[in-house]
C-alpha positions as CSV (number, residue, x, y, z in Angstrom):
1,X,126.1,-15.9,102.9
2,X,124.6,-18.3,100.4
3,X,122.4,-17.4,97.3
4,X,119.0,-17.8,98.8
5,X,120.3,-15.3,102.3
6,X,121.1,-12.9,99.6
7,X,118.2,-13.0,97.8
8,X,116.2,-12.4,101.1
9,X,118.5,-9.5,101.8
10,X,118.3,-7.6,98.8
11,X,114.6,-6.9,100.0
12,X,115.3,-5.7,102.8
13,X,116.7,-2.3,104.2
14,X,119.0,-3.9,107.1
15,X,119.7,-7.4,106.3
16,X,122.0,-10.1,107.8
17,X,125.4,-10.1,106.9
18,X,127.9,-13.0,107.4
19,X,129.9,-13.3,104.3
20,X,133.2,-11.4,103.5
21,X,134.3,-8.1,104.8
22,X,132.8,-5.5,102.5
23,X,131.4,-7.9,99.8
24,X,130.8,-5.6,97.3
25,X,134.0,-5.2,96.5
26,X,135.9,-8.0,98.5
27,X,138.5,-9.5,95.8
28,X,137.3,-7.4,92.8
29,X,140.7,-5.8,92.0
30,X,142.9,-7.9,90.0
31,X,146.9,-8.1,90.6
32,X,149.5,-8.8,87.8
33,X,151.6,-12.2,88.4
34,X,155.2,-12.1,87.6
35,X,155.4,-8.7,86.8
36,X,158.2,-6.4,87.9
37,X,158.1,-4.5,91.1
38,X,156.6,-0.9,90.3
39,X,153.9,-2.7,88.5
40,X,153.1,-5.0,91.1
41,X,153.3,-2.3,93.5
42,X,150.8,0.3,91.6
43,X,148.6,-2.7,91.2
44,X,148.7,-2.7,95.3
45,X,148.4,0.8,95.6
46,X,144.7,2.5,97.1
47,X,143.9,0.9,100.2
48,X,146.5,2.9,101.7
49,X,145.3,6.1,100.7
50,X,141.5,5.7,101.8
51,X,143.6,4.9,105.4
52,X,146.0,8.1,104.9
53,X,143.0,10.4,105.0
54,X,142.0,9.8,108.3
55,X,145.2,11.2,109.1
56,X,145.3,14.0,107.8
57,X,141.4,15.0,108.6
58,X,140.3,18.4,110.0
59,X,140.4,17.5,113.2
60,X,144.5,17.0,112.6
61,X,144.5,20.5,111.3
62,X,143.9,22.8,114.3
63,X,146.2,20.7,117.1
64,X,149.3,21.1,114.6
65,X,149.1,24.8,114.0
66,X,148.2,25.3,117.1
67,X,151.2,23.2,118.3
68,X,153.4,25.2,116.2
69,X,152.6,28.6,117.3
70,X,152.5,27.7,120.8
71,X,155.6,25.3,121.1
72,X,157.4,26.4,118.0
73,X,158.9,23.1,116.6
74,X,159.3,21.2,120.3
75,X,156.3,18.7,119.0
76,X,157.7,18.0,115.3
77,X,158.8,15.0,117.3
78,X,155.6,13.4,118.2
79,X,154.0,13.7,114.8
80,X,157.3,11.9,113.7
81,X,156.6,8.9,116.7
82,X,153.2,8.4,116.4
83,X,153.2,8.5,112.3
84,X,155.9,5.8,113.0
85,X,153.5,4.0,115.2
86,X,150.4,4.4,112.9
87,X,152.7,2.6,110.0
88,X,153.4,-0.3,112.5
89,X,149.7,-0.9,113.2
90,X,148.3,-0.4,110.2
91,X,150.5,-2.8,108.5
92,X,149.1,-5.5,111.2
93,X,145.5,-4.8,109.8
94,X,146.5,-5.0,107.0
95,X,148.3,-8.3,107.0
96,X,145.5,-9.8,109.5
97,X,143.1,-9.1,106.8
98,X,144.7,-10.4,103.9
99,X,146.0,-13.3,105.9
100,X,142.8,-14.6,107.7
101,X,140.4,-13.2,105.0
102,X,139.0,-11.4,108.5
103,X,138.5,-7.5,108.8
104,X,139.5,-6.6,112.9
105,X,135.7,-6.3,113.8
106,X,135.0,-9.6,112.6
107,X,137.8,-11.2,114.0
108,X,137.6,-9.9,117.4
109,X,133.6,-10.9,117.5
110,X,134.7,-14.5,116.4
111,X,136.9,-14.8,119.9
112,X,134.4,-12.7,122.1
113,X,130.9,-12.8,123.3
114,X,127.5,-11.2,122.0
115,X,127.4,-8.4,124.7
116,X,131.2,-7.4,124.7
117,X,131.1,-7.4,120.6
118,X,127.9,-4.9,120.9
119,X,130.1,-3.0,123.7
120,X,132.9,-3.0,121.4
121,X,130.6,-1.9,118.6
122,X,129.2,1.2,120.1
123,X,132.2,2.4,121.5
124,X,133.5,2.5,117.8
125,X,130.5,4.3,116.5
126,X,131.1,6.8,118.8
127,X,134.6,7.4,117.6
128,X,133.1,7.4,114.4
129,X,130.9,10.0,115.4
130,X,133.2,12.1,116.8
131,X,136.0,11.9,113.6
132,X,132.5,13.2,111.7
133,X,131.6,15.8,113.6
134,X,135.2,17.2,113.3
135,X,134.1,16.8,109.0
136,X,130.8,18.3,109.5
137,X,132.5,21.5,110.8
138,X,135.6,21.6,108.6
139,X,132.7,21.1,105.4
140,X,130.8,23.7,106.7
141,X,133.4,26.4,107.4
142,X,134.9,25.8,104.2
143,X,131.6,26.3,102.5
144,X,131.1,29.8,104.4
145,X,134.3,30.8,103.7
146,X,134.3,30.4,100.2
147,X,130.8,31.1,99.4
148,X,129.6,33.0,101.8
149,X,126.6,30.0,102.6
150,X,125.6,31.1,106.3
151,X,126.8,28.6,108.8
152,X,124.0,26.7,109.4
153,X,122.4,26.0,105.9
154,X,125.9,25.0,105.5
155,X,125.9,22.4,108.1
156,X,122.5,20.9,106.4
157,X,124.4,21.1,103.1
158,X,126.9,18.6,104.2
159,X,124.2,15.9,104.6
160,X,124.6,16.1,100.8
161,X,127.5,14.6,100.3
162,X,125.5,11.0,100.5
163,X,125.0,12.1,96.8
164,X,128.4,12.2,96.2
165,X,128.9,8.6,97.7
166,X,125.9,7.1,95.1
167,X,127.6,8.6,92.8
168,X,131.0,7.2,93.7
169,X,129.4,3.9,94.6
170,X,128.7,3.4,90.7
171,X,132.2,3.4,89.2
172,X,133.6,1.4,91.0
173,X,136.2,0.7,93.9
174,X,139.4,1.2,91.8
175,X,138.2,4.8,90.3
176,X,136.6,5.4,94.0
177,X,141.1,5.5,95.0
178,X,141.8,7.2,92.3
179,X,139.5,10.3,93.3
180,X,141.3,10.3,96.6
181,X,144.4,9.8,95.7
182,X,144.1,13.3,93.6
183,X,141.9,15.2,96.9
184,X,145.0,13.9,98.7
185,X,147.3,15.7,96.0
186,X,145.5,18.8,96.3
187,X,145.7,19.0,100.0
188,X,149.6,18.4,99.5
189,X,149.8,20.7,97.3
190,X,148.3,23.6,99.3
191,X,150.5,23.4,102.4
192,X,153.5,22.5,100.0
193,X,153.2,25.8,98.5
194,X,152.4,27.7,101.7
195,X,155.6,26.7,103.3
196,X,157.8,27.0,100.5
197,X,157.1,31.0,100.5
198,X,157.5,31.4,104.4
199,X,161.0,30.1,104.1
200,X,161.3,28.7,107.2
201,X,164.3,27.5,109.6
202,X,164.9,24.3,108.6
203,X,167.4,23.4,111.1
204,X,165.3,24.1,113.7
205,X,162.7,22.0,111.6
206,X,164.9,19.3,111.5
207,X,165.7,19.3,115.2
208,X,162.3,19.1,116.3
209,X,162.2,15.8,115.3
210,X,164.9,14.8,118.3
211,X,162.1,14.2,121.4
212,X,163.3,15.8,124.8
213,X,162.2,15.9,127.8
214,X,160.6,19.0,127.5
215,X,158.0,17.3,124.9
216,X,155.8,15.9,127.2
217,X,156.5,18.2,129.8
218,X,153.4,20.4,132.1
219,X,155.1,22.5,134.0
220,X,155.1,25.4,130.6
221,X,152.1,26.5,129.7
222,X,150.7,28.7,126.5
223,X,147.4,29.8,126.0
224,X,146.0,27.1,128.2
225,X,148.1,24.4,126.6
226,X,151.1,22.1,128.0
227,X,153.5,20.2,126.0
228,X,151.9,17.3,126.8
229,X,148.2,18.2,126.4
230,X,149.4,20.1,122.6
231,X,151.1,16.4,122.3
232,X,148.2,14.3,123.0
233,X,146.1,16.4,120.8
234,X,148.4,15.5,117.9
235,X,148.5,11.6,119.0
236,X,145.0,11.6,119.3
237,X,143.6,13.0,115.7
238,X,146.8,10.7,114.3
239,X,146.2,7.5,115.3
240,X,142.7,6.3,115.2
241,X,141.0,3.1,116.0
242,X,138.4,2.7,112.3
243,X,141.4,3.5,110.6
244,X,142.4,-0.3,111.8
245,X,139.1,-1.6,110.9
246,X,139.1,-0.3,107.9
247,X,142.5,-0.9,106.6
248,X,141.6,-5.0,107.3
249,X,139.0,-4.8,104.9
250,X,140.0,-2.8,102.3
251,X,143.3,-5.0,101.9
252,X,141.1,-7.6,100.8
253,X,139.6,-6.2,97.7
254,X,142.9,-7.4,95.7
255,X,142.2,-10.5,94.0
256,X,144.3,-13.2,95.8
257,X,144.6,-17.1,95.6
258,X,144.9,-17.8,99.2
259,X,146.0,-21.1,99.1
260,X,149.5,-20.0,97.5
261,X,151.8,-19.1,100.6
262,X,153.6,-16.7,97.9
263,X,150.5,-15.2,96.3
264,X,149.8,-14.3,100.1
265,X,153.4,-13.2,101.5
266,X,153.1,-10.8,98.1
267,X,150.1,-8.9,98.9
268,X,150.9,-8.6,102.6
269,X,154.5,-7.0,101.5
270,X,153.2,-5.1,98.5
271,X,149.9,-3.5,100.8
272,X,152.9,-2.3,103.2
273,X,154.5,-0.7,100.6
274,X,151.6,1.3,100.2
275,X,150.2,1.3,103.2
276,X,154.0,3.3,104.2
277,X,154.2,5.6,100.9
278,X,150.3,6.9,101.8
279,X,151.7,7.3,105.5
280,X,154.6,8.9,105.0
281,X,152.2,11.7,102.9
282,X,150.1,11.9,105.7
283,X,153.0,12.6,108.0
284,X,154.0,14.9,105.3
285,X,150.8,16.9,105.6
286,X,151.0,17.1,109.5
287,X,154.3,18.1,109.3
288,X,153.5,20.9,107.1
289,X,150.6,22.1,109.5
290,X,152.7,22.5,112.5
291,X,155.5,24.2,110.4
292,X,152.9,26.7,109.0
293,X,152.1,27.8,112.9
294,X,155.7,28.5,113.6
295,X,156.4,30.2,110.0
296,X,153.9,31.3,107.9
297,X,152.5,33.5,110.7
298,X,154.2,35.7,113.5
299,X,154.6,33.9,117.1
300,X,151.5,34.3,118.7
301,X,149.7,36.4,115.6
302,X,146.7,33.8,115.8
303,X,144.6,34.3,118.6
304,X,142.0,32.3,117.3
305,X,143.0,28.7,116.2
306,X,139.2,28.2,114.6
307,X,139.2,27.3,110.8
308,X,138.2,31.2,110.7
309,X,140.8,32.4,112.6
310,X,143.5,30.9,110.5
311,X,141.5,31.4,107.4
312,X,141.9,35.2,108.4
313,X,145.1,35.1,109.5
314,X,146.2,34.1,106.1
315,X,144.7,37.0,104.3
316,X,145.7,39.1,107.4
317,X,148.8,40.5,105.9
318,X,150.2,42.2,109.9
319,X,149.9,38.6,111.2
320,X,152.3,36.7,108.5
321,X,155.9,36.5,109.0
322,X,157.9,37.7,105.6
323,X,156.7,39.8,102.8
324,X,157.0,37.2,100.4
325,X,153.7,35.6,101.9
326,X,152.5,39.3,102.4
327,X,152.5,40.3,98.6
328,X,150.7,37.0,98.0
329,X,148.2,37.2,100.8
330,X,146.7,40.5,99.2
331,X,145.6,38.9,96.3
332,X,143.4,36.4,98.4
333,X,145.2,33.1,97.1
334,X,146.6,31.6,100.7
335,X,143.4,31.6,102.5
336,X,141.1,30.4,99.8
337,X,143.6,27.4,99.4
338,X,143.3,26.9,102.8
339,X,139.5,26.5,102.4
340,X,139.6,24.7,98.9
341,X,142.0,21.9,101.1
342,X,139.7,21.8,104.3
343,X,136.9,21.2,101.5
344,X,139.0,18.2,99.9
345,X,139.5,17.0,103.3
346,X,136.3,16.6,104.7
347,X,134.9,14.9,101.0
348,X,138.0,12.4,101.7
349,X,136.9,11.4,105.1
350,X,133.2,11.2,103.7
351,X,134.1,8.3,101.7
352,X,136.2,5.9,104.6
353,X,133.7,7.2,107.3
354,X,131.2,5.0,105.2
355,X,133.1,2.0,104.7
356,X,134.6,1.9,108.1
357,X,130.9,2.2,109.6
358,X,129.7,-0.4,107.6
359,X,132.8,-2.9,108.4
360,X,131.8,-2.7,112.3
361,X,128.3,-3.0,111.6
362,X,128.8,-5.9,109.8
363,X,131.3,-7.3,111.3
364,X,130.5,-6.9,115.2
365,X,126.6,-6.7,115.3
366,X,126.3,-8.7,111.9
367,X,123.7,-5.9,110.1
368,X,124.2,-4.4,107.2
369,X,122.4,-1.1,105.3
370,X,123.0,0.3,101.9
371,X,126.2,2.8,102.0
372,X,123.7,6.1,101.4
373,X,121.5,5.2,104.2
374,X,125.2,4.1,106.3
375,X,126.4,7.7,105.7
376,X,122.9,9.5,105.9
377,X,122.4,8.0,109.8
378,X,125.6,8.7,110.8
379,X,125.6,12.6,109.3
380,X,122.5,13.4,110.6
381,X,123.5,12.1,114.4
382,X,127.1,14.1,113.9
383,X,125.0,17.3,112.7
384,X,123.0,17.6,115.6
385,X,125.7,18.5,118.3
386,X,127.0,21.3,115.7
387,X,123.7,22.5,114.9
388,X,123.0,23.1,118.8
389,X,126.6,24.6,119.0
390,X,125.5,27.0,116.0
391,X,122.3,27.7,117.8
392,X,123.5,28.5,121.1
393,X,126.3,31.0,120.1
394,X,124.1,32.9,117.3
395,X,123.8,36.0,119.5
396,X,127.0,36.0,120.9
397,X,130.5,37.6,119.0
398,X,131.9,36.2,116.0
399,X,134.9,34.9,117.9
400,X,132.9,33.4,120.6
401,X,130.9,31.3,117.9
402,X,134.3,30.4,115.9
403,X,136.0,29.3,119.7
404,X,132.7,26.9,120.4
405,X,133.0,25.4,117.1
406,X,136.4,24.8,117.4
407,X,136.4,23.3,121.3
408,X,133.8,21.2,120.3
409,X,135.8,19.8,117.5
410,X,138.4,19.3,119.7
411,X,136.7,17.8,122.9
412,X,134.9,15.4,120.4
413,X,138.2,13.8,119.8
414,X,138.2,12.4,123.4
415,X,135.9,9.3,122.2
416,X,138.9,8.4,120.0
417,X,140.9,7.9,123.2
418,X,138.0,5.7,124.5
419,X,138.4,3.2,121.7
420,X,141.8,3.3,120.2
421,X,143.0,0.6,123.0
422,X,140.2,-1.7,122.2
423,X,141.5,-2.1,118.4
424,X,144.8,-1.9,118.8
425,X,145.4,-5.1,121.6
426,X,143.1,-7.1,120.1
427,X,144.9,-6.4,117.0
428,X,148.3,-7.2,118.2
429,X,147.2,-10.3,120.2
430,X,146.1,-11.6,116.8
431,X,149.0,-11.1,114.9
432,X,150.9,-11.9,117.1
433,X,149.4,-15.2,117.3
434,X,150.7,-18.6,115.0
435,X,147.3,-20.5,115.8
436,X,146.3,-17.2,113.7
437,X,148.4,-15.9,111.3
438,X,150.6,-19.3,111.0
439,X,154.3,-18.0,109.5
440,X,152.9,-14.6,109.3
441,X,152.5,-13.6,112.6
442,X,154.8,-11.2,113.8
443,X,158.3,-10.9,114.8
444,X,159.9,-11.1,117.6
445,X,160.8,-6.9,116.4
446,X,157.4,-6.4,115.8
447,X,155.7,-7.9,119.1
448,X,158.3,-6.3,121.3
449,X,157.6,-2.6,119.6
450,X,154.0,-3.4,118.4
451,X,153.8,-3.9,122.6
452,X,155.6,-0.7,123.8
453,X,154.0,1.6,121.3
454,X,150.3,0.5,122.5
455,X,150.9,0.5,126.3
456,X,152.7,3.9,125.7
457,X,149.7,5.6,123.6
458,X,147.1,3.5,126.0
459,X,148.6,5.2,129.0
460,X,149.4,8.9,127.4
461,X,145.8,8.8,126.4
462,X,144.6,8.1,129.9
463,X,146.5,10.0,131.3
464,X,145.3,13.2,129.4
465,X,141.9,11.7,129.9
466,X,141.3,14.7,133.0
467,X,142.3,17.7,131.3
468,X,140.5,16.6,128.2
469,X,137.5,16.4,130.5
470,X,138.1,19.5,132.3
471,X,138.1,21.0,128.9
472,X,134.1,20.4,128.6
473,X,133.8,23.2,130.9
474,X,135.5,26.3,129.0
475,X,138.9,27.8,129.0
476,X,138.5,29.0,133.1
477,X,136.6,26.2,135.0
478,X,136.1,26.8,138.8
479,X,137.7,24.6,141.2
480,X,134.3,23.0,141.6
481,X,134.2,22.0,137.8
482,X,137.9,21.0,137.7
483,X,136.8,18.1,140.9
484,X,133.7,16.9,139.1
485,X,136.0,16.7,135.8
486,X,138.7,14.6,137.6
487,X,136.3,12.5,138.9
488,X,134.5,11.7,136.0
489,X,137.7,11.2,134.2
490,X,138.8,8.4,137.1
491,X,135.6,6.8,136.9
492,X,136.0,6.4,133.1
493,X,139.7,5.5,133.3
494,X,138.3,2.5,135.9
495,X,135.7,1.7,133.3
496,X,138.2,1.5,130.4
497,X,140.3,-0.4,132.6
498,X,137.6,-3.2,133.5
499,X,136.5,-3.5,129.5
500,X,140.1,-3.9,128.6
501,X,140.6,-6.9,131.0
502,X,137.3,-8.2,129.8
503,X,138.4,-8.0,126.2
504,X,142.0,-9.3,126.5
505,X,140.8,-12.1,128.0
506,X,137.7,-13.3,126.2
507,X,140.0,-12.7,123.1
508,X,142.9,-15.4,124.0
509,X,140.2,-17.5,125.2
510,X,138.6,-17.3,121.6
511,X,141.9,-18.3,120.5
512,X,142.4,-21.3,122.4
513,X,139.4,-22.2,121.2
514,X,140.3,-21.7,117.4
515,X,143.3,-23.6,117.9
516,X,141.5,-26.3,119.4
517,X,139.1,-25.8,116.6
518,X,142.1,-26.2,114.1
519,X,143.3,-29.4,115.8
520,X,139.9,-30.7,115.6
521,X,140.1,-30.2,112.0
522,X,143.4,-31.8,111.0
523,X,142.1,-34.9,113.1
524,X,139.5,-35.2,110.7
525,X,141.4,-34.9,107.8
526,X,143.9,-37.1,108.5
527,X,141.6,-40.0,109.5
């Protein structure tokens, strides 16, 4: 964007954007040179964090103690495979970003047309949408729970939080990871200490994380779940599709000279180092979750699996399993750190909701709107669903209103299936290309597991597709409601299908023509 395209869009409320991903802060962090490695690294360090959170949001939070208590330990394995999965592919955003100067949005439009990158731009929102809703909810409980704020002037009082972006938008992007960095610590902390006084099994811990063939099994079931549906549910709220977009665009806000192949190949290995260490916390947290269903309470003590119900449970001294965590539970502690992390959660995921909407706006549709007004829009279109959920179940029992709460929470999470293949192929068709990335593009390692691990995810996600649409219709649809679920799910699965053809195609055509593009270039040059 030149000077006089700025000028005009500082006057306006959505302007134009075509200039680099996120310009406020795009290359405003400097990084040491020739310093030694811890240095260098902590100069790296952030990005990953602001990407950690999304994994460890409160829509993680119910599926992995629910997982726990229904499977014991059995899924301990799939947190370990798809944490392993999320460090694979959110080290190629990273890299594409730092290496093409692109965030994912912005490089997929650049190789596809105007309707598919709108296509591609709403499905995203939509996931965006949904990971929100899951914040509005854990927010709101949290505030009930420790304040006693009925439900739904809660849910109004999360709007709020654009106050605490402003604020956060004035002292600047460094400070901004610093503050979640230490919400992350907190969070750690919590589930650390809860699991440390419920002593549990560790070598059954430690086995867990050996997959069998019982892990994705559906012929056992438990309180309406399956292996594989309890297993989904933990892929799904792990890896998620902004978490790509915004990992490309936050590795660029390190200061880098681009034409220095070394300068490069440093920040691409030192944001992986970070981008792991942040990861591996994450994977920490979930791991923690799922170990706190099997341990900290008695096998099959929570019958609800709402924010409430465990809140209770963990002040509910005849539903935890040893009387260490019973003499602690009467003073109140456990459950109000439960709430105090839920809190910290949801004001973590209200600062990379914002950027990652913003990166897709701008860098699919080309529009951009100040970060309040970003976060405002999409909090007031999350609220409405939980408002009506609120509304709807006022009159009926307590536990009925936690159970809708928490099923819509959960059956929000099936838009995340909808667009996690659409980030993750373009993503790997990029890197994995040398017209792209040059001698960056992956390894032969890397393209063969990058490969399995999103045809694996694509087709475990569509395959769960009709039970997470059969799901809309309570805990005992009729046979009636099961059909017109299935049949909705295959028409979507079709749909899906068709878009991903669409988009792997008019992607490696937009490559041939940047390489062409290239050539055309070097032509010049030489002549």
């Amino acid at each position: 964007m030149n000077n006089n395209e700025k000028e005009h869009a500082k006057g306006k409320f959505i302007a134009y954007a075509n200039g680099p991903s996120l310009e406020e802060i795009n290359g405003s962090v400097k990084v040491p040179k020739g310093k030694g490695f811890w240095k260098t690294l902590l100069a790296y360090s952030g990005p990953g964090a602001l990407v950690a959170v999304g994994y460890m949001d409160p829509g993680n939070w119910s599926t992995s103690i629910t997982g726990g208590q229904n499977f014991q330990y059995l899924l301990m394995s799939v947190i370990l495979m798809s944490s392993l999965v999320a460090m694979l592919l959110q080290y190629m955003a990273a890299k594409l970003g730092i290496v093409t100067q692109l965030d994912l949005a912005q490089a997929i439009r650049s190789r596809t047309s105007k309707p598919l990158g709108v296509v591609l731009w709403i499905m995203t929102e939509l996931a965006i949408m949904a990971t929100d809703i899951a914040e509005v909810i854990g927010a709101a409980i949290a505030l009930y729970l420790l304040f006693g704020i009925p439900l739904i002037i809660a849910v109004f009082i999360t709007i709020l939080d654009v106050l605490v972006l402003l604020l956060l938008t004035k002292v600047g992007f460094r400070k901004i990871e610093a503050i979640v960095v230490a919400l992350i610590l907190v969070i750690l902390f919590v589930f650390i200490y809860q699991v440390a006084l419920s002593n549990p099994d560790w070598g059954s811990v430690f086995s867990g994380f050996i997959p069998n063939a019982k892990t994705f099994s559906t012929s056992k079931t438990v309180n309406g779940m399956t292996p594989l549906s309890g297993a989904l549910g933990i892929i799904g709220a792990t890896v998620m599709p902004h978490n790509l977009y915004l990992h490309s665009a936050v590795s660029q806000t390190r200061q880098i000279d681009h034409t220095d192949d070394e300068a490069v190949a440093q920040a691409v290995k030192f944001s992986g180092w970070d981008s792991n260490i942040q990861l591996t916390a994450a994977f920490v947290v979930n791991c923690l979750l799922l170990i706190m269903g099997v341990s900290v309470f008695k096998s099959g003590a929570v019958s609800d699996p709402s924010f409430f119900g465990l809140y209770s449970a963990l002040s509910d001294t005849s539903s935890l399993s040893n009387g260490v965590l019973i003499s602690v539970a009467k003073s109140g502690i456990l459950s109000v750190l439960f709430a105090v992390a839920l809190l910290a959660s949801g004001q973590n995921s209200t600062i990379t909701g914002t950027l990652t909407g913003q990166v897709i706006m701008e860098g699919f549709v080309n529009l951009k709107m100040p970060l309040w007004a970003r976060r405002l829009v999409t909090r007031l279109i999350a609220v409405i669903p939980v408002m009506i959920c609120v509304l709807l179940t006022s009159g009926q029992s307590e536990l009925q209103e936690h159970r809708s709460l928490n099923t819509l929470m959960n059956n929000s999470q099936v838009f995340l299936a909808f667009a996690l293949p659409f980030s993750m192929i373009p993503l790997i068709m990029m890197t994995d290309s040398k017209n792209t990335m040059g001698h960056f593009k992956n390894s032969l390692f890397l393209k063969i597991t990058g490969w399995f691990s999103v045809i694996s995810l694509t087709v475990l996600n569509l395959r769960g597709l009709p039970d997470s649409i059969t799901d809309f219709f309570g805990s005992n649809p009729s046979a009636t409601q099961v059909t017109i679920a299935h049949t909705i799910a295959y028409i979507l699965i079709l749909a899906i299908l068709v878009l991903l053809v669409w988009t792997i195609v008019e992607v490696h055509k937009g490559d041939l023509r940047y390489t062409k593009a290239m050539q055309m270039r070097k032509k010049k040059t030489n002549n």
